[in-house]
FIVEX-74513 format. One line per field, with one value per residue: x, y, z of N, C-alpha, C, O in turn. Coordinates in pm, whole numbers, plus 32768, in hexadecimal, padded with zeros to 4 digits. Each point is the difference from the previous one (the first is absolute). Layout:
nu: c(X:...) $
nv: c(Y:...) $
nw: c(Z:...) $
cau: c(X:...) $
cav: c(Y:...) $
caw: c(Z:...) $
cu: c(X:...) $
cv: c(Y:...) $
cw: c(Z:...) $
ou: c(X:...) $
ov: c(Y:...) $
ow: c(Z:...) $
***
This chain:
nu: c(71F9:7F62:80C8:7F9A:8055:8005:804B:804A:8024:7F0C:80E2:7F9F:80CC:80AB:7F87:8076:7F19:807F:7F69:80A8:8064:7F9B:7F5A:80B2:8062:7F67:8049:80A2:7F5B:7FC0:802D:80F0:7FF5:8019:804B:806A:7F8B:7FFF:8087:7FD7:7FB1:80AD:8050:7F8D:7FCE:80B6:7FCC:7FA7:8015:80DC:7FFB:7F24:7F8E:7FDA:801C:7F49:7FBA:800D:7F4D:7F9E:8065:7FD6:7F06:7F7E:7FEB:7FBB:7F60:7FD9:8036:7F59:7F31:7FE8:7FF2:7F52:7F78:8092:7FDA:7F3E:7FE7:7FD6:7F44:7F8D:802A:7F77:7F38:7FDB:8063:7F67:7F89:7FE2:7FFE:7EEF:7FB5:8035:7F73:7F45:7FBC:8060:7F88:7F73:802C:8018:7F94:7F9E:8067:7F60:7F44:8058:803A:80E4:807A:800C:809E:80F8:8068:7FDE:80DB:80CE:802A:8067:80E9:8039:8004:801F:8094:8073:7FCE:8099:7FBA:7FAB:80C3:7F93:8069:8001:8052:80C0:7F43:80DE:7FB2:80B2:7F6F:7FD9:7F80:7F89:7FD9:7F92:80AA:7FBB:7F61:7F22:8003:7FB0:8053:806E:7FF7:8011:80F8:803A:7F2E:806A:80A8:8016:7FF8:80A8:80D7:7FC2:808D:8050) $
nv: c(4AF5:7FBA:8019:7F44:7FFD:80BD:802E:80B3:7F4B:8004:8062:7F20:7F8E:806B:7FB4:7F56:802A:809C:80B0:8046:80AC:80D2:808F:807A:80D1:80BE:803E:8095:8096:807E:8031:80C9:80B0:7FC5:80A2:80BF:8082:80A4:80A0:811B:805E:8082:80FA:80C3:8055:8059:80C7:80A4:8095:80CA:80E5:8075:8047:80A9:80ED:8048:8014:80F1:806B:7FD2:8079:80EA:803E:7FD0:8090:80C4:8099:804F:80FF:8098:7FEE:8068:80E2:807A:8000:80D5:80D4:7FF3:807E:80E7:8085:801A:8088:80B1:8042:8023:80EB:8095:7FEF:807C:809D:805F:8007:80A1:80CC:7FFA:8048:80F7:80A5:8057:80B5:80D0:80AD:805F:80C5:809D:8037:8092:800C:7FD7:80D7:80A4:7FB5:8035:809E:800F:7FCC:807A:80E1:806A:7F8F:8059:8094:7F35:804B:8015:7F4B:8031:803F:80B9:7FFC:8048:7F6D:8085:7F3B:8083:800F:7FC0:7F4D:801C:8088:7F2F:80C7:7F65:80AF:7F72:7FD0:80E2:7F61:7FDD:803A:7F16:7F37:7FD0:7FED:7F05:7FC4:8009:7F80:7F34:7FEB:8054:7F2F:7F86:7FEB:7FF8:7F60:8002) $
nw: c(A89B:80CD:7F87:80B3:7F50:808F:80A0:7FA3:8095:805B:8067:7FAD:800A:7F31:7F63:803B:807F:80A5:7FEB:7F4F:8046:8017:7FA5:7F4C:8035:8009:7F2B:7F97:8075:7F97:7F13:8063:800C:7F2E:7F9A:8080:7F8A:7F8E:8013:8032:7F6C:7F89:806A:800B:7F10:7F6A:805B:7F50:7F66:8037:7FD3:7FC8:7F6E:7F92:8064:7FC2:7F50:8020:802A:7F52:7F57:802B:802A:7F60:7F2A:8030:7FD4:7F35:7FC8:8048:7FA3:7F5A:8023:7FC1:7EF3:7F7F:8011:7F94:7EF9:7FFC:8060:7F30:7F12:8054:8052:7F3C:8021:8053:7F54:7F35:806D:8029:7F35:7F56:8041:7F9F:7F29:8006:8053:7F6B:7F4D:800F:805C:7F4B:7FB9:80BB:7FA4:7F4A:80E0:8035:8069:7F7C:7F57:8011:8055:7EFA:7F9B:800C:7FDF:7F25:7F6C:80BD:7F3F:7FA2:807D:7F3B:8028:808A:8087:8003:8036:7F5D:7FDF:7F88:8010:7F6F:7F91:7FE6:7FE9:7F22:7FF4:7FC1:7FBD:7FBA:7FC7:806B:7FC5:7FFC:7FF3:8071:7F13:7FB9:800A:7F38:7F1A:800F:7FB2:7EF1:7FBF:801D:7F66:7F2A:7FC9:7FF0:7F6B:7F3C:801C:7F43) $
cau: c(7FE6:809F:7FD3:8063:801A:807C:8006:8013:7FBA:8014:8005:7F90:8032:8020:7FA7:7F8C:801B:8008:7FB2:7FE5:8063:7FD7:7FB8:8002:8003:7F9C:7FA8:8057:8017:7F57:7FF5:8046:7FD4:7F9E:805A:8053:7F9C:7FFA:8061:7FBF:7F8E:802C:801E:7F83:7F76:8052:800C:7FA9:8014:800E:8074:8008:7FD7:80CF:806E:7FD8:802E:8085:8020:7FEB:802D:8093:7FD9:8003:809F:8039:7F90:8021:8084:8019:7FFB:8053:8053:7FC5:8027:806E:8045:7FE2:803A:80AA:7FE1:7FE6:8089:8089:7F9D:7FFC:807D:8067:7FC9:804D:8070:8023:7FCE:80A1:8067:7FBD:802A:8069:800E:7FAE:804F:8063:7FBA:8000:8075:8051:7FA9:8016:8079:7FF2:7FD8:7FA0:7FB0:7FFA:7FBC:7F79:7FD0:7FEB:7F9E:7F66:7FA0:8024:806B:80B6:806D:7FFF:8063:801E:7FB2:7FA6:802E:8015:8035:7FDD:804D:7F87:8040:802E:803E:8009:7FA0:7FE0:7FB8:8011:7F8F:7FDC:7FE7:7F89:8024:7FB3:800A:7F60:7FF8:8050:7F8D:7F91:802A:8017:7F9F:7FDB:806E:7FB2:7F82:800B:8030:7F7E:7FB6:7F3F) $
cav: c(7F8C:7FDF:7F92:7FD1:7F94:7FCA:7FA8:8019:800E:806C:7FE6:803C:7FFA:8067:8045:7FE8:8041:7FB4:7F96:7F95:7F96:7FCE:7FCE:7F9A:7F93:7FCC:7F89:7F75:7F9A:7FBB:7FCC:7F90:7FAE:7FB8:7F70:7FA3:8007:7F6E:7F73:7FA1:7FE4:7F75:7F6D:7FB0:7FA8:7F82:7FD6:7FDC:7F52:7F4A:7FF7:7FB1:7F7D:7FD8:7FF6:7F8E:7F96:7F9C:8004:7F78:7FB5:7FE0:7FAD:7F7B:7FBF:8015:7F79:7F81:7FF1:8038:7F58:7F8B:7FE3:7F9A:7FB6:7FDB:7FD3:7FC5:7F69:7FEA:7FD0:7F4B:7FD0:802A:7FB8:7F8E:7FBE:7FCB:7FB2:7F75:8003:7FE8:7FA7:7FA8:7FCE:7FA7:7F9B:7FB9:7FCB:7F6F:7F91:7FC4:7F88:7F82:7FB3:7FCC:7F98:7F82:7FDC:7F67:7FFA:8010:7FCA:7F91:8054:7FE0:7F73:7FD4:801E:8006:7F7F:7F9F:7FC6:8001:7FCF:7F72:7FA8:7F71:7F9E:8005:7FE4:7F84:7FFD:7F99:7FB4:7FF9:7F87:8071:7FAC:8042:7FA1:8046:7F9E:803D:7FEF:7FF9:806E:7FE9:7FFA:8013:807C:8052:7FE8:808A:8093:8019:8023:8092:8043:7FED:805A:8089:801D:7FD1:8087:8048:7FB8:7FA0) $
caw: c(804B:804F:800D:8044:7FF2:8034:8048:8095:8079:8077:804B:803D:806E:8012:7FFE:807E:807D:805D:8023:7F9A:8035:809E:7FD6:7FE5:807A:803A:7FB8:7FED:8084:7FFE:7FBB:8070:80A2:7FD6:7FE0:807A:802E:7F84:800D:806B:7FF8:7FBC:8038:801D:7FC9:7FF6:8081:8002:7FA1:801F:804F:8067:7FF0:7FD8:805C:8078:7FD5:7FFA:8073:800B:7FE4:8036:8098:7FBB:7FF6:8085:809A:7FD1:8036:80A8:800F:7FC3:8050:80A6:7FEF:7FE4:805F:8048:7FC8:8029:805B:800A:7FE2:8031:8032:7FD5:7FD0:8093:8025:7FBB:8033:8081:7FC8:7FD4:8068:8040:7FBE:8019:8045:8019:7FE7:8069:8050:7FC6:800D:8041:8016:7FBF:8020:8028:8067:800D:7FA7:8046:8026:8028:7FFB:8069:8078:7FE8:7FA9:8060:7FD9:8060:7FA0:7FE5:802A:7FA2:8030:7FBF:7F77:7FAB:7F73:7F75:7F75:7FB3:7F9F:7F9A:7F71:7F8D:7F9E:7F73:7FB7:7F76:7FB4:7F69:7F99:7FCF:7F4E:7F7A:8012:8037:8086:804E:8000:8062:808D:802A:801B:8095:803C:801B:803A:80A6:8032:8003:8065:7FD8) $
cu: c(8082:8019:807B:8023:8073:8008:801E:7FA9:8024:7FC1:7F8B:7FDC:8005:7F62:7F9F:802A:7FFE:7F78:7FC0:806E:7FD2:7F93:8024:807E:7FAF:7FB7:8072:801A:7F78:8031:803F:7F7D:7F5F:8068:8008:7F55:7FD9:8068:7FFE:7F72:7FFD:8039:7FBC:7FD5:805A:802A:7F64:7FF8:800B:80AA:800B:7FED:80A7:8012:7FB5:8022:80B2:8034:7FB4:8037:808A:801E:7FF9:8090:806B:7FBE:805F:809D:800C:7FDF:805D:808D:7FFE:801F:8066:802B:7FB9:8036:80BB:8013:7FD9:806A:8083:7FF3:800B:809C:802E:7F8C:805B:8095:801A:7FE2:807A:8050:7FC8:8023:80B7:7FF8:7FAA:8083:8072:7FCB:7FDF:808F:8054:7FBF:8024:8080:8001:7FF6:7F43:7F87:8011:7FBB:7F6F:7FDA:8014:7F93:7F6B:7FA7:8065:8065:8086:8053:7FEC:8088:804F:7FB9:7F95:800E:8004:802E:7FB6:801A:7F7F:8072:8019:801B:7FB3:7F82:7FF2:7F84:800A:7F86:7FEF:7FFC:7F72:8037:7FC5:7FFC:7F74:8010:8083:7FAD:7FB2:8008:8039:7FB6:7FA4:8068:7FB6:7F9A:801B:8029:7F91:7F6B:7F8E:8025) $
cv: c(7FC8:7F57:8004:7F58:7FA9:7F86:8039:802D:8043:7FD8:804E:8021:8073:8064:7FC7:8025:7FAE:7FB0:7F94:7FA5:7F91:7F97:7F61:7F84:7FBE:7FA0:7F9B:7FD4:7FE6:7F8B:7F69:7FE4:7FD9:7F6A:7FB5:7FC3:7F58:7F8F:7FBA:7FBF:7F52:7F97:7FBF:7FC7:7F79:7F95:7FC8:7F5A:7F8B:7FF9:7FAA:7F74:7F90:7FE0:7F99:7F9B:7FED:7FFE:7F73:7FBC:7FEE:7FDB:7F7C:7FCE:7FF8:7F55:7F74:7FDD:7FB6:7F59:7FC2:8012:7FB8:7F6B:7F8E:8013:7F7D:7F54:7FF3:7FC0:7F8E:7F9F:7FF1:7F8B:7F63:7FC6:7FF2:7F8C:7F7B:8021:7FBC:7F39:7FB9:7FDD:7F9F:7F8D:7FBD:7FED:7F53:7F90:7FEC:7FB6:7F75:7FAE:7FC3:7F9E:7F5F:7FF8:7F7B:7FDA:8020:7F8C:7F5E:8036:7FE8:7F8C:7F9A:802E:7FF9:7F95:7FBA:7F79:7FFA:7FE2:7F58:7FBE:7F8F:7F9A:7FFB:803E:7F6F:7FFD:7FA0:8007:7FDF:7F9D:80B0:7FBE:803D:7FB0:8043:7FAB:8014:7FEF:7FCE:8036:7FD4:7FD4:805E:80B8:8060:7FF7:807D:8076:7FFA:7FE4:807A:806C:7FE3:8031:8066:8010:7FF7:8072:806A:7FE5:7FBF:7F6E) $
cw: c(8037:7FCF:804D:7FEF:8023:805A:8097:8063:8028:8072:8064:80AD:8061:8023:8078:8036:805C:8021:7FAC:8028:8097:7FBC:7FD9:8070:805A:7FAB:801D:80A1:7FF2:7FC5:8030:8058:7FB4:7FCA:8083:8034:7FA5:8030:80A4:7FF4:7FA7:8066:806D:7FF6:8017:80AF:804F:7FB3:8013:8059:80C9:8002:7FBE:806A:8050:7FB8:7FF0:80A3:8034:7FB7:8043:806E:7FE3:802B:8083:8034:7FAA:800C:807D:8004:7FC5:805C:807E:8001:8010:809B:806F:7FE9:802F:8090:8025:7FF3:8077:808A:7FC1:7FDE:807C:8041:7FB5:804F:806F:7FE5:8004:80A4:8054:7FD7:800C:808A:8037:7F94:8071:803F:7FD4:7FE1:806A:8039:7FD5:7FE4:8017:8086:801C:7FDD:808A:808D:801F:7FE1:809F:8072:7FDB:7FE5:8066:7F91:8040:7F6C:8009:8059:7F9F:801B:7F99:7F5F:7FB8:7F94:7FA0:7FB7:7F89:7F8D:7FAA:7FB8:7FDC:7FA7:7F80:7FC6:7F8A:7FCE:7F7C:7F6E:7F94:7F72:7FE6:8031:804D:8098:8052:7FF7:8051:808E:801E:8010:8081:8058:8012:8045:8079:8028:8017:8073:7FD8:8047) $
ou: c(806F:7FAA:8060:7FDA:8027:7FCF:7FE7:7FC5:8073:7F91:7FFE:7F9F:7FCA:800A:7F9A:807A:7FCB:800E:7FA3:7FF7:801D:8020:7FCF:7FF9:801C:7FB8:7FE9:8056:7FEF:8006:7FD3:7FE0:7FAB:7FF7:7FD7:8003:7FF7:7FE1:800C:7FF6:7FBC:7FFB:8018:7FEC:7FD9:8022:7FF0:7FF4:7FC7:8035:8052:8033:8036:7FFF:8043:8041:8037:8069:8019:7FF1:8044:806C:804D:8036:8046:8032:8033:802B:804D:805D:8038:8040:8049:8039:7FF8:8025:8048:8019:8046:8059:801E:801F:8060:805F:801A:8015:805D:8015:802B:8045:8063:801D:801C:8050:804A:802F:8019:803F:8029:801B:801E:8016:8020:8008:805C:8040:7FEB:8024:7F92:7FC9:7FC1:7F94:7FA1:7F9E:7FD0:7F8E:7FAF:7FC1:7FA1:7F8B:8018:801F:8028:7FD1:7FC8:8054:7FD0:8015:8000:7FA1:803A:7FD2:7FE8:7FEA:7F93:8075:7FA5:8054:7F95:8026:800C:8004:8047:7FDF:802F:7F92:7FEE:8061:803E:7FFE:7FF4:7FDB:7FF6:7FDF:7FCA:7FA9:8006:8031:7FAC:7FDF:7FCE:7FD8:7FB3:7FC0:7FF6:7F9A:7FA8:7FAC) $
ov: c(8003:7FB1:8048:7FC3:7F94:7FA8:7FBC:806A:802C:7FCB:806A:803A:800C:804C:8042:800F:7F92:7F88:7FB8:7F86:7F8C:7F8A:7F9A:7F85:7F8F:7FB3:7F96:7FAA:7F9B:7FA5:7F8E:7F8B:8011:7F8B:7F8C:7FA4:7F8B:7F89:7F8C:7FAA:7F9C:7F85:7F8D:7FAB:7FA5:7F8A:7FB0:7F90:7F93:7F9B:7FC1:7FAD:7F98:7F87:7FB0:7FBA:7F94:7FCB:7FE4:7F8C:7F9A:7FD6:7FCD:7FBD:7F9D:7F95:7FAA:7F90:7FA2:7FC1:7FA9:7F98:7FB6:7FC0:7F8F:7F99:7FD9:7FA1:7F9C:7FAD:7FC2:7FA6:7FB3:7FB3:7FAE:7F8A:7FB3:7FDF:7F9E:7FA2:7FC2:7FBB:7FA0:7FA7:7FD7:7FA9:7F87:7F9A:7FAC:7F8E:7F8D:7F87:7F9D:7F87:7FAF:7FB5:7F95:7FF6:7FCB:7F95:7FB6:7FF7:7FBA:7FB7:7FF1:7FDA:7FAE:7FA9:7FD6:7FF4:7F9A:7F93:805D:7FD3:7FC0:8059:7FC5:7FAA:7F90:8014:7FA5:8068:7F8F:8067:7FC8:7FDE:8052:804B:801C:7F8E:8079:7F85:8061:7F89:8033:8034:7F8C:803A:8050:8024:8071:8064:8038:803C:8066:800A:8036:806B:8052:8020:800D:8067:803E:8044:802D:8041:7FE4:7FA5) $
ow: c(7FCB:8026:7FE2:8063:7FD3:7FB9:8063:7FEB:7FFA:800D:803E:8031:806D:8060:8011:7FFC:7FF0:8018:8024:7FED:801F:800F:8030:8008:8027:803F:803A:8012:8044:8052:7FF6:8013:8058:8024:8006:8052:8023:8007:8027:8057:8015:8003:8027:8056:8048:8006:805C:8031:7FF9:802E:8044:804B:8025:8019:8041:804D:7FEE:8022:8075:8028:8007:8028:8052:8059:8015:8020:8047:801B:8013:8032:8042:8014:8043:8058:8030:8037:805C:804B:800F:8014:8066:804E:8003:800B:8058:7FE6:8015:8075:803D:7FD8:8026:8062:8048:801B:805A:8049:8001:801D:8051:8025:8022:7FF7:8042:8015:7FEF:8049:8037:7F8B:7FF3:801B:804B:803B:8023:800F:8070:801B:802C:803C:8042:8024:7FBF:8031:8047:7F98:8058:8009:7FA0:7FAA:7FCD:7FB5:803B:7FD3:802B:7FC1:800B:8013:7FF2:7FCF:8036:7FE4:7FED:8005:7FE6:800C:7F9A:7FEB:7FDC:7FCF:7FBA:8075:8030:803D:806D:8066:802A:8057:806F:8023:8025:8072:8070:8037:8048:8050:8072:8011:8052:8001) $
***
């Protein structure tokens, strides 16, 4: 009896013939082109799913954002425009204004002011003639008031003091 208990292989390789070789290349391109068959087919069902449906949605979401960029600039440039518009309006404002104060200052000069009192209200300068003087009595007076004895009648003139200042 043979016992072989060794461990060494043989190279079973050596013993196929050329058309066990053709054979089994033709299973291992069946086998490639059922796989490429599966992964295109996977990627189908998945485009089927929902891939389109993805892209329509980020191709709206990213249309959104554009439409909302594309306004708020509109915006801003329309508020810079208002601004820009409203500071040469307060400019053109300030020059109106120094020029109405000049005007008002030369208005009220002293030729001007005698000017319209004579032609407009038909006033004349005064004459000596119509000057008068009056004598007033300037002697120096003093009164003296009374002093109160009793302490209730000052508290209660110094509290009608207040009240007057205060206007009652």
């Amino acid at each position: 009896m043979y016992n072989d208990n060794s461990n060494l292989a043989y190279d079973l390789s050596l013993f196929e013939t050329d058309e066990d070789l053709e054979r089994k290349k033709r299973e291992r391109q069946k086998q490639r082109e059922e796989q490429a068959k599966i992964k295109i087919s996977d990627k189908k069902s998945i485009g089927r799913n929902g891939s389109v449906l993805a892209a329509i949605v980020v191709v709206a979401f990213a249309a959104a954002i554009a439409f909302v960029l594309l306004t708020s600039k509109e915006q801003i440039s329309d508020y810079t425009s208002k601004i820009s518009e409203t500071k040469n309006e307060i400019e053109l404002a300030e020059r109106e204004n120094v020029r109405l104060n000049s005007e008002l200052d030369s208005m009220y000069t002293l030729d001007n002011v005698e000017n319209i009192a004579s032609q407009e209200l038909g006033l004349q300068k005064t004459q000596s003639s119509q000057i008068t003087f009056i004598t007033l009595n300037t002697e120096d007076m003093t009164e003296v008031a009374e002093s109160d004895p009793n302490i209730f009648v000052s508290i209660q003139n110094w509290f009608n003091g207040i009240l007057d200042y205060l206007g009652f």
